[in-house]
C-alpha positions as CSV (number, residue, x, y, z in Angstrom):
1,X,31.9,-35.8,-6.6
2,X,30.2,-35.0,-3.6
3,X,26.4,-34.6,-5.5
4,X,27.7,-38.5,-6.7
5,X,28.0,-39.6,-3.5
6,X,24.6,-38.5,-2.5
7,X,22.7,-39.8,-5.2
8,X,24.8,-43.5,-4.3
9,X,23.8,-43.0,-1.0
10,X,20.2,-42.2,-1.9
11,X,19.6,-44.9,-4.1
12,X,20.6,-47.4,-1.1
13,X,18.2,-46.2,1.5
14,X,15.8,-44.6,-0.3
15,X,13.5,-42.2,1.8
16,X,9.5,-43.8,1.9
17,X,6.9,-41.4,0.2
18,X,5.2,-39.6,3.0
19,X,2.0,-37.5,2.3
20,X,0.2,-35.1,4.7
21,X,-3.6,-33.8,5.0
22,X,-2.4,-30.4,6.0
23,X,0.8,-28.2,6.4
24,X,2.0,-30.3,9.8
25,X,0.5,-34.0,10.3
26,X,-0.2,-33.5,13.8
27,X,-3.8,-34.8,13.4
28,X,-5.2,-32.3,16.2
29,X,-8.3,-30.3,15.5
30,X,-10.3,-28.5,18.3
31,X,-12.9,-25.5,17.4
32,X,-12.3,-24.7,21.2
33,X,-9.7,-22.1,19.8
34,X,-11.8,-20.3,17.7
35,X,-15.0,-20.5,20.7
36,X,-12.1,-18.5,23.0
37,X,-11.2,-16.0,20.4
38,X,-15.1,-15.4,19.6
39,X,-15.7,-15.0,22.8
40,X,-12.6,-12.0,23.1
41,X,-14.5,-10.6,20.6
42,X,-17.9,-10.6,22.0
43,X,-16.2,-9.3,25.3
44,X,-14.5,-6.5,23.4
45,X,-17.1,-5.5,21.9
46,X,-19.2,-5.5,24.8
47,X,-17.0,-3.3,27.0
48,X,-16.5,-0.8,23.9
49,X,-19.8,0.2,23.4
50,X,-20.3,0.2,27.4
51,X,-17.1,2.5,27.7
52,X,-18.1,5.9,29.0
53,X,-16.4,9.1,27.0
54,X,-15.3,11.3,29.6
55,X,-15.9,15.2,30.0
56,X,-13.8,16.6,26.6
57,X,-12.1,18.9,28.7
58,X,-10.8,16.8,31.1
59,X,-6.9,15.8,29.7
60,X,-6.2,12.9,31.5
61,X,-9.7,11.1,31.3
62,X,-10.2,11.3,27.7
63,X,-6.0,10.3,27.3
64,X,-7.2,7.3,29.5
65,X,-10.5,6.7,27.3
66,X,-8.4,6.7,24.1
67,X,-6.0,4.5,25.5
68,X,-8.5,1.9,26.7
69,X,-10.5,1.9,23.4
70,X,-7.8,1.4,21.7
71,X,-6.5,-1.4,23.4
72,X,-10.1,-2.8,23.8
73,X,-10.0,-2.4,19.7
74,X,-7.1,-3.9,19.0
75,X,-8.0,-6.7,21.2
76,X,-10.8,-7.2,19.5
77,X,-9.3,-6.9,15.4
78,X,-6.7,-9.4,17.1
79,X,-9.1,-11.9,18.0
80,X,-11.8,-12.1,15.5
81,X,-8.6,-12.4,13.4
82,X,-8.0,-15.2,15.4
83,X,-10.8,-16.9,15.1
84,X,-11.2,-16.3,10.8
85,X,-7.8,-18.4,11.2
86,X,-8.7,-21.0,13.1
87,X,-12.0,-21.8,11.4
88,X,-10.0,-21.4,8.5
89,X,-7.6,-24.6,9.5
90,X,-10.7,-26.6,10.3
91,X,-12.5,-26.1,7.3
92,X,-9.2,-26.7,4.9
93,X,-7.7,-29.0,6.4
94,X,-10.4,-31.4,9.0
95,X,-13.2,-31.6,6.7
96,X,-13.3,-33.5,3.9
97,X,-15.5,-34.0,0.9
98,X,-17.3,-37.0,2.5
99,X,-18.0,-34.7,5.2
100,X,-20.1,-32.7,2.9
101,X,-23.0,-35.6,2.4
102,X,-23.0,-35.5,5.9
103,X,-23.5,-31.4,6.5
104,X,-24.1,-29.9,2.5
105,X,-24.3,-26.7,4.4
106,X,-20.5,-27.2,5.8
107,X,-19.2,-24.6,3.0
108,X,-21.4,-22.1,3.4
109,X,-21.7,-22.2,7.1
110,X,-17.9,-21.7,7.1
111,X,-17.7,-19.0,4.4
112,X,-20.5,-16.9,6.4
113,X,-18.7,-17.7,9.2
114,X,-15.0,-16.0,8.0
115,X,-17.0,-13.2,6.7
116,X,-18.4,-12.8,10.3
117,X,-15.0,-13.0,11.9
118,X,-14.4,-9.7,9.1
119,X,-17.2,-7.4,10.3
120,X,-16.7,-8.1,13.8
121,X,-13.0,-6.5,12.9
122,X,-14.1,-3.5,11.1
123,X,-17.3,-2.6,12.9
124,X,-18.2,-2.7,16.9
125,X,-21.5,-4.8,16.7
126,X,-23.1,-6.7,19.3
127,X,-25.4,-8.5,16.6
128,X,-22.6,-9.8,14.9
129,X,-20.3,-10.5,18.0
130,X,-23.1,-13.1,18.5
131,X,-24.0,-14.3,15.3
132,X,-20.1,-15.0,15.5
133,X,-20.7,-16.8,18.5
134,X,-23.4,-19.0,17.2
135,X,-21.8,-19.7,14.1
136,X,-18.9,-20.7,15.6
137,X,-21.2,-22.8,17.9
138,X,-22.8,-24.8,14.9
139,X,-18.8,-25.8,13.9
140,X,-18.4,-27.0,16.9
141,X,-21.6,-29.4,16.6
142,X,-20.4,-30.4,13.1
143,X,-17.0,-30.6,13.9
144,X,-17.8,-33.3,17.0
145,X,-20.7,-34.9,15.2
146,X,-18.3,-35.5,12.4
147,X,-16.0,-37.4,14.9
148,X,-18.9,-39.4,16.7
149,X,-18.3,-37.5,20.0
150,X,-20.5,-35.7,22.1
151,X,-19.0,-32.7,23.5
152,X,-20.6,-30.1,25.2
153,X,-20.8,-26.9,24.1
154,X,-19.8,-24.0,26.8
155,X,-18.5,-20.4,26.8
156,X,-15.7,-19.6,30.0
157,X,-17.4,-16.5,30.0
């Protein structure tokens, strides 16, 4: 009875089709999230390889060093992890195949990219801490470019 009555009630006001280019419709995209995160990672990596390894014998320093580098570490998995996922949104769900005409590298500049954001998660390298960077860089280019804006490209750090 109840099913009935829906379906009469459904068939009176029907709901309009609705159709969505991602998950949510919000229509916001910003690579500014993933330039933060990149930059966490190029910090983190940065202050692990300039962390000093105290005396072995001393207890409380190297309890303190472990500690740090852990956290400095986990910081840094955190954030190129971050980043893979925000590059990720903008390459599924902002660009489109007309946007390839305009950039026919777009795929493989995102694909290198997310496979930058993975090494910079298992390994502590400045090199790729950067090339992250720049990567993340050309996005933004293409990303604003794509929308006819001009917006300047700059680090907080």
């Amino acid at each position: 009875m109840l099913k009935q009555l829906i379906t009469t009630f459904k068939n009176f006001f029907p709901a309009p089709e609705v159709s969505a280019h991602c998950d949510g419709p919000c229509g916001v995209y910003d690579p500014a999230s993933a330039r933060i995160a990149a930059e966490a990672v190029v910090s983190m990596t940065k202050k692990i390889l300039e962390l000093e390894h105290p005396d072995i014998g001393n207890k409380s320093a190297m309890i303190e060093y472990h500690n740090t580098l852990s956290r400095f570490v986990t910081i840094k998995e955190e954030q190129a992890q971050i980043t893979k996922d925000e590059l990720l949104i903008l390459w599924t769900d902002y660009f489109k195949p007309k946007h390839l005409e305009q950039y026919p590298d777009l795929h493989d500049t995102f694909w290198k990219a997310a496979k930058l954001c993975s090494a910079c998660k298992v390994e502590v390298s400045s090199q790729h801490a950067n090339e992250l960077m720049d990567a993340v860089h050309k996005i933004h280019d293409m990303f604003w470019s794509s929308k006819e804006k001009d917006v300047t490209w700059y680090k907080a750090s």
